[in-house]
BAVEXMAR-671947 format. One record per residue: x negated, y negated, z of N, C-alpha, C, O in turn; residue in one letter. Coordinates in steps of 0.001 Angstrom, whole numbers, padded with zeros to 6 digits, always signed. Layout:
XYZXYZXYZXYZa;...
END
This chain:
+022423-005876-005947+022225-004454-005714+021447-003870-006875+021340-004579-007876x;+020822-002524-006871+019941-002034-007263+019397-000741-007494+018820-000507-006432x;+019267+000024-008075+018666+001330-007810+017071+001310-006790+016035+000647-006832x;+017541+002296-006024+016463+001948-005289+015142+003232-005410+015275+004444-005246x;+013644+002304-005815+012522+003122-006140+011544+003150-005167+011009+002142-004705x;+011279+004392-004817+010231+004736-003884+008637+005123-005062+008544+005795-006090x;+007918+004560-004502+006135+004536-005627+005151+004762-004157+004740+003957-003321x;+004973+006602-004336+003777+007292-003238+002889+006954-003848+002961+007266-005037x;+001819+006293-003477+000349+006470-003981-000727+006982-003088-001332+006426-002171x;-000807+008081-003546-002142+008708-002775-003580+007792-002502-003891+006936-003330x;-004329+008003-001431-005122+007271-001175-006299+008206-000543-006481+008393+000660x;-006902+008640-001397-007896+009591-000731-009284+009135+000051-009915+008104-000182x;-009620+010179+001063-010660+009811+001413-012024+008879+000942-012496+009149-000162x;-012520+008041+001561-013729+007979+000296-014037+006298+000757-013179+005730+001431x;-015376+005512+000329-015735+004421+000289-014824+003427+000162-013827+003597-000540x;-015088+002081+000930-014253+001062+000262-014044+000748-001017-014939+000470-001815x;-012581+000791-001313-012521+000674-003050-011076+000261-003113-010565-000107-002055x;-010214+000274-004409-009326+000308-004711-008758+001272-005429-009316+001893-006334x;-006988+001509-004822-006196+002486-005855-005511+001540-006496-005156+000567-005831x;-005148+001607-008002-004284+000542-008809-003434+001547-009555-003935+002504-010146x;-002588+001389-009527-000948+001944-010612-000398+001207-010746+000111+000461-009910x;-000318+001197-012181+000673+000107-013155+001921+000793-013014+002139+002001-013115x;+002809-000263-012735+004191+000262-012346+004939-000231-014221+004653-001177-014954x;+006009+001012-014414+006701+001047-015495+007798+000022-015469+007996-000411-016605x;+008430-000411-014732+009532-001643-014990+009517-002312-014052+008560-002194-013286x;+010532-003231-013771+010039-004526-012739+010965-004547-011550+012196-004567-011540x;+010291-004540-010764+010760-004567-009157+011117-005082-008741+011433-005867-009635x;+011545-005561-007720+011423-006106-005644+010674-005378-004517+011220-004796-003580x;+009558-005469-004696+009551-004775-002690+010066-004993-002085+010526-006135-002129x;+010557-003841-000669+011647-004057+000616+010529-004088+001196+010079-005035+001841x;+009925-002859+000960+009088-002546+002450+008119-001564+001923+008183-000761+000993x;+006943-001943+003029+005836-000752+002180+005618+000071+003640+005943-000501+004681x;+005201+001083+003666+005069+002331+004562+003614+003154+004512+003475+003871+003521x;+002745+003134+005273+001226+004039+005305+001688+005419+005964+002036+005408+007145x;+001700+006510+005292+001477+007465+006426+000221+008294+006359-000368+008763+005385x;-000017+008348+007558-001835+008247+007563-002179+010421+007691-001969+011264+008563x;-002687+010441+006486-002868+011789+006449-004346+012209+006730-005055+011353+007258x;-004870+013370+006455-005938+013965+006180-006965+013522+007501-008183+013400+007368x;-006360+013344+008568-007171+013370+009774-006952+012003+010558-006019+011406+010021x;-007286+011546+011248-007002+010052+012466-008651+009086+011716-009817+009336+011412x;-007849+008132+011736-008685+006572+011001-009801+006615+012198-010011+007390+013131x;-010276+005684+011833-011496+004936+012868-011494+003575+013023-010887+002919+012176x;-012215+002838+014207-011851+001326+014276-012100+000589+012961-012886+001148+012196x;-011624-000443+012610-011793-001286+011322-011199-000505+009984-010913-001313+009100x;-010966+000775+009657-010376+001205+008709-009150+000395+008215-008662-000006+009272x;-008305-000114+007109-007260-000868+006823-007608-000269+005414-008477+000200+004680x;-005807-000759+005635-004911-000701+003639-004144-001687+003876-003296-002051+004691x;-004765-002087+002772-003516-003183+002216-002905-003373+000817-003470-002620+000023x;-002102-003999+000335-000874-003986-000888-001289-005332-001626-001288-006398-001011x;-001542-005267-002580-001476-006480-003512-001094-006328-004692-001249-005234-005234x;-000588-007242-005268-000434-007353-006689-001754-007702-007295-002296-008686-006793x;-002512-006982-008466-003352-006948-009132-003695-008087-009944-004767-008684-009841x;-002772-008386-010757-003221-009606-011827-003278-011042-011237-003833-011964-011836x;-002632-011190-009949-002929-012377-009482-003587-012213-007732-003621-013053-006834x;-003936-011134-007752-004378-010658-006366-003928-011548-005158-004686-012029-004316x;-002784-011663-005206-001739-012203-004409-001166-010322-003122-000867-009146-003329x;-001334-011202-002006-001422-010097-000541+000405-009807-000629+001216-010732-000588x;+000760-008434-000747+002061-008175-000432+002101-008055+001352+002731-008752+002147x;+001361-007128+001556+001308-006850+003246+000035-007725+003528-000700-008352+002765x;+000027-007530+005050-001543-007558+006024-002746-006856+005585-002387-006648+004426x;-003641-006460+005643-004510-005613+006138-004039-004800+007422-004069-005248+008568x;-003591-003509+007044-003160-002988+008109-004104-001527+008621-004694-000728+007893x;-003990-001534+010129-004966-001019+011070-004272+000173+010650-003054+000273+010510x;-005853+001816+010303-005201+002873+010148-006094+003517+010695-006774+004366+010120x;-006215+003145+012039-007116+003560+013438-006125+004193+013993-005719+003679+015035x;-005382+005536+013495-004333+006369+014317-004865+007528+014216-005966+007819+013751x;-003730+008475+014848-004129+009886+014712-003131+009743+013090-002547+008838+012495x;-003423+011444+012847-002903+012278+011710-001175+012491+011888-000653+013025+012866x;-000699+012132+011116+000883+011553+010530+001696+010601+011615+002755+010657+012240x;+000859+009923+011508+001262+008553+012311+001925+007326+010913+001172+007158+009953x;+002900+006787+010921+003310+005872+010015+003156+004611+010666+003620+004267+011753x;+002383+003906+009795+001733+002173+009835+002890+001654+008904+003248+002117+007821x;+003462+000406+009709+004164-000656+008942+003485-002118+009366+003214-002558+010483x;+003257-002900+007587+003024-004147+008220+003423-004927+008992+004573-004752+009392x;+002562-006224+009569+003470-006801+010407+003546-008091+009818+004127-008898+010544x;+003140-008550+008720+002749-009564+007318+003393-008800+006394+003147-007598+006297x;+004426-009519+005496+004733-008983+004233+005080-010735+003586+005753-011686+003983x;+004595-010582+002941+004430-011979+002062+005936-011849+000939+005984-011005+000044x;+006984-012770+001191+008234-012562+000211+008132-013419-000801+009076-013744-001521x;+006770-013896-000918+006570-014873-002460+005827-013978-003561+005645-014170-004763x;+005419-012797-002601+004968-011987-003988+005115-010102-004156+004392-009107-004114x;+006538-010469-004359+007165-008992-003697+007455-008682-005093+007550-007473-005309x;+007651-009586-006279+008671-009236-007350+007157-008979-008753+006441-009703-009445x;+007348-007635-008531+006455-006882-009904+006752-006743-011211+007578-005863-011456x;+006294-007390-012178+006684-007087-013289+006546-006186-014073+005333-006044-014234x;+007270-005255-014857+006951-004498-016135+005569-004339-016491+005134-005411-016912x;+004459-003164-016490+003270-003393-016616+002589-003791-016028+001483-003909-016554x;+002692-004158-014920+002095-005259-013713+001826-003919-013078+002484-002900-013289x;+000540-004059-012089-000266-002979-011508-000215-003274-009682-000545-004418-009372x;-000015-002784-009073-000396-003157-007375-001536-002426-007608-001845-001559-008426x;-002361-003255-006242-003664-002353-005905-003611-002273-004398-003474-003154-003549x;-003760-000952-004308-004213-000802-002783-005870-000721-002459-006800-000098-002971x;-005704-002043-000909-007165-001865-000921-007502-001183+000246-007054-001617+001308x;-008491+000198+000240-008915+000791+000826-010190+000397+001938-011223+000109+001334x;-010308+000334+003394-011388-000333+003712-012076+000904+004525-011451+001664+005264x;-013217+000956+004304-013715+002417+005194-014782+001854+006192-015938+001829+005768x;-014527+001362+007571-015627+000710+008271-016139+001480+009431-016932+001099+010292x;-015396+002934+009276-016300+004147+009830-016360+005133+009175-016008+005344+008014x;-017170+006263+010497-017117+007828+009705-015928+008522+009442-016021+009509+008712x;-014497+008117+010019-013607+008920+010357-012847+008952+008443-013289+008378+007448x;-011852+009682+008555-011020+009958+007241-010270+008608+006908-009517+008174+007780x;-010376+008054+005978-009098+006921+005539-007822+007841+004396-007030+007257+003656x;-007912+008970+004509-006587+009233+003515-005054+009223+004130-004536+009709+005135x;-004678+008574+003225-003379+008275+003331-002064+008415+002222-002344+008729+001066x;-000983+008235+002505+000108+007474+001335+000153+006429+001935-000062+006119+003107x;+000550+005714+000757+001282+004817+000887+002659+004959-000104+002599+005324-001278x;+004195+004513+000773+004662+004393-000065+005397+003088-000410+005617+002503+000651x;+005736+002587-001166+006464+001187-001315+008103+001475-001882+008549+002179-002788x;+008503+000901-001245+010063+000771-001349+010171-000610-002506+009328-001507-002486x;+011323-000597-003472+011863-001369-004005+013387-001182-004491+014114-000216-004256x;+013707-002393-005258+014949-002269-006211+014483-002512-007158+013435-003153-007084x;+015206-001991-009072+014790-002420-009891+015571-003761-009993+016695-004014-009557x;+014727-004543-010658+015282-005885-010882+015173-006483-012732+014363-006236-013626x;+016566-007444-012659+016482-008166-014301+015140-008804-015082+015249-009266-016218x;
END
């Protein structure tokens, strides 16, 4: 058991790129959560979750071809690379493969861990 930490990361509109936040102490992911803001995706748009320093995939590439506050859950969550360390950064990768809006949260669920 665990205290349990929720980490929103905003994901604003804008070109394919990455958001990265270095997380302050060391985790578990349960579960990560998209809720798709600032207007409805377009075909090919995706976010996905990785750990940064070894760019190891937490989720899928997940489809954020919805309308506006629609919540995306993966259907891939990788449990070999859920556990974040102290200083250790996730990156979300942003994919923009139309005109439509990609902003979103994302939020990730964890426990802190030893």
């Amino acid at each position: 058991a665990g205290i349990l930490l929720a980490k929103v990361i905003n994901v604003p509109d804008g070109a394919t790129g990455n958001v990265d936040v270095t997380c302050n102490e060391k985790f578990r992911v349960l579960f990560v959560e998209v809720h798709k803001t600032g207007g409805a995706g377009g075909g090919g748009d995706t976010i996905q979750v990785q750990r940064l320093e070894d760019t190891s995939n937490i989720t899928e590439a997940m489809s954020i071809n919805v309308v506006l506050n629609t919540i995306v859950r993966p259907g891939i969550f990788d449990e070999a690379s859920v556990t974040i360390s102290a200083a250790e950064s996730i990156r979300v990768i942003r994919t923009k493969a139309s005109a439509a809006n990609v902003a979103c949260k994302v939020i990730i669920y964890g426990v802190r861990s030893a």
